[in-house]
Backbone as JSON, one array per atom type, in Angstrom:
{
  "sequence": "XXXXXXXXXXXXXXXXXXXXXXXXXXXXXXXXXXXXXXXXXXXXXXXXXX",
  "N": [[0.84, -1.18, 0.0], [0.84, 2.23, -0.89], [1.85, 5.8, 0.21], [-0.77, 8.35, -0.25], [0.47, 10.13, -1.34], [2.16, 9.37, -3.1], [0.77, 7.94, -4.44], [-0.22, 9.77, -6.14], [1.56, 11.08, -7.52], [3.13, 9.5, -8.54], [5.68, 8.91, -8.04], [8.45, 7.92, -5.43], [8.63, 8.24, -2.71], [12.03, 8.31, -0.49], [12.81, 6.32, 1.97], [13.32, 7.8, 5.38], [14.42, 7.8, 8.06], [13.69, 8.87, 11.8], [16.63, 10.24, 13.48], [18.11, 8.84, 16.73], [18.19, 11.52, 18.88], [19.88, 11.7, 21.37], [22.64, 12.01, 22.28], [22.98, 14.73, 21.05], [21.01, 16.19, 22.75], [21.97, 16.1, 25.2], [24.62, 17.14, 25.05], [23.49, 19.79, 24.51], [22.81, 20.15, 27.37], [24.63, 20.0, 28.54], [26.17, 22.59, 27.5], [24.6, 24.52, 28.41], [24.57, 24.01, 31.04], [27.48, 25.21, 32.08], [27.2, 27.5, 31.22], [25.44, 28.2, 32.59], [27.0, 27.97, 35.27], [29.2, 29.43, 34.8], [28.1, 31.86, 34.61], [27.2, 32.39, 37.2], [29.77, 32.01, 38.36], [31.03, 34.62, 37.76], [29.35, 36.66, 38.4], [29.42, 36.43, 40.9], [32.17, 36.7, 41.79], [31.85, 39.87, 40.78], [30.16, 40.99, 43.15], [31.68, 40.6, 44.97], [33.3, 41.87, 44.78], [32.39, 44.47, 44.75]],
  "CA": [[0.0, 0.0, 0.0], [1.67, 3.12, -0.88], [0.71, 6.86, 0.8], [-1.36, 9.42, -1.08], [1.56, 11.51, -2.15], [3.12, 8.37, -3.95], [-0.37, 7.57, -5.91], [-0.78, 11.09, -7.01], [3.16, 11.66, -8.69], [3.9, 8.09, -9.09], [7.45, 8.9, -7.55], [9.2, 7.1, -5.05], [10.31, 9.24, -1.8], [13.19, 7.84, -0.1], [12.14, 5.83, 3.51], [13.45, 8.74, 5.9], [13.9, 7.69, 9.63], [14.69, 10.33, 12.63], [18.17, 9.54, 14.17], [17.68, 9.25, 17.98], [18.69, 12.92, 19.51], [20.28, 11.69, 22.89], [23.57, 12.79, 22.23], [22.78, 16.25, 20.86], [20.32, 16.74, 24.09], [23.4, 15.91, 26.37], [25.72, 18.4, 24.95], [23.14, 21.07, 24.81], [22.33, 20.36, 28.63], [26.31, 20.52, 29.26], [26.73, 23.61, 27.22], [23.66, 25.62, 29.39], [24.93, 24.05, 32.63], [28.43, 25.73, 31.77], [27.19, 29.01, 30.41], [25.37, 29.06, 34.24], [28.24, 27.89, 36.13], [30.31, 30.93, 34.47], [26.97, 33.16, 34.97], [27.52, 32.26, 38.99], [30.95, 32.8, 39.17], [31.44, 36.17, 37.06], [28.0, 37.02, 39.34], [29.88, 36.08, 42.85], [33.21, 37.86, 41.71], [30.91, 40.89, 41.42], [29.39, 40.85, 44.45], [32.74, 40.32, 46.08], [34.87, 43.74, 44.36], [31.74, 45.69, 44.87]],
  "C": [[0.88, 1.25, 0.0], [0.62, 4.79, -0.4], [0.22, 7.33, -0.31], [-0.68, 10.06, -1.98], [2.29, 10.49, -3.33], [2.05, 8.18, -5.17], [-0.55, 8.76, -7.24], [0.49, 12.03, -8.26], [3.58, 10.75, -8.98], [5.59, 7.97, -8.85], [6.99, 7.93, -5.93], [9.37, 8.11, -3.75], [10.8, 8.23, -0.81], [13.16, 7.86, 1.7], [13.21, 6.69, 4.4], [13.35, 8.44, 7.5], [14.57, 8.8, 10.75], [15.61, 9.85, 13.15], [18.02, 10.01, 15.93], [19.14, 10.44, 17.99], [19.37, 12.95, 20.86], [21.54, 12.42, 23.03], [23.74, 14.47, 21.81], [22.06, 16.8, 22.54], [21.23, 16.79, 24.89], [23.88, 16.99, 25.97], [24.99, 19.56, 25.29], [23.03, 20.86, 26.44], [23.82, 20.42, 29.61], [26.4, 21.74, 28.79], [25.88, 25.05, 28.06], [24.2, 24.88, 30.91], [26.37, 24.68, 32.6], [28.09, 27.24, 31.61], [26.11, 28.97, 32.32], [26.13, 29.08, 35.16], [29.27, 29.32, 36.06], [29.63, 32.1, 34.83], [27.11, 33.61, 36.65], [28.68, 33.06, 39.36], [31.31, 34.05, 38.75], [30.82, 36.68, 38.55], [28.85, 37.17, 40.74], [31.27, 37.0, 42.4], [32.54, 39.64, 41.67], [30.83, 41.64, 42.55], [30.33, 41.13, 44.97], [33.77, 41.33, 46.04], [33.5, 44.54, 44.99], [31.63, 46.33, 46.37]]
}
């Protein structure tokens, strides 16, 4: 049984699966726990001249 879009152009499209995202999610959730870690300590040096 082929979809709708295949009956109606008689083409072919090319079986397309998503590539699990675990490793991308990791990095982004290291690269925002980093960019707050640096947000802290700039933040606390701050605090600590002023």
């Amino acid at each position: 049984m082929q979809p709708d879009t295949e009956k109606k152009t008689g083409k072919i499209s090319p079986h397309t699966e998503e590539e699990p995202l675990k490793g991308t999610f990791a990095s982004v959730l290291m690269l925002g726990a980093f960019i707050v870690v640096c947000w802290f300590a700039v933040f606390s040096l701050f605090l600590n001249r002023a």
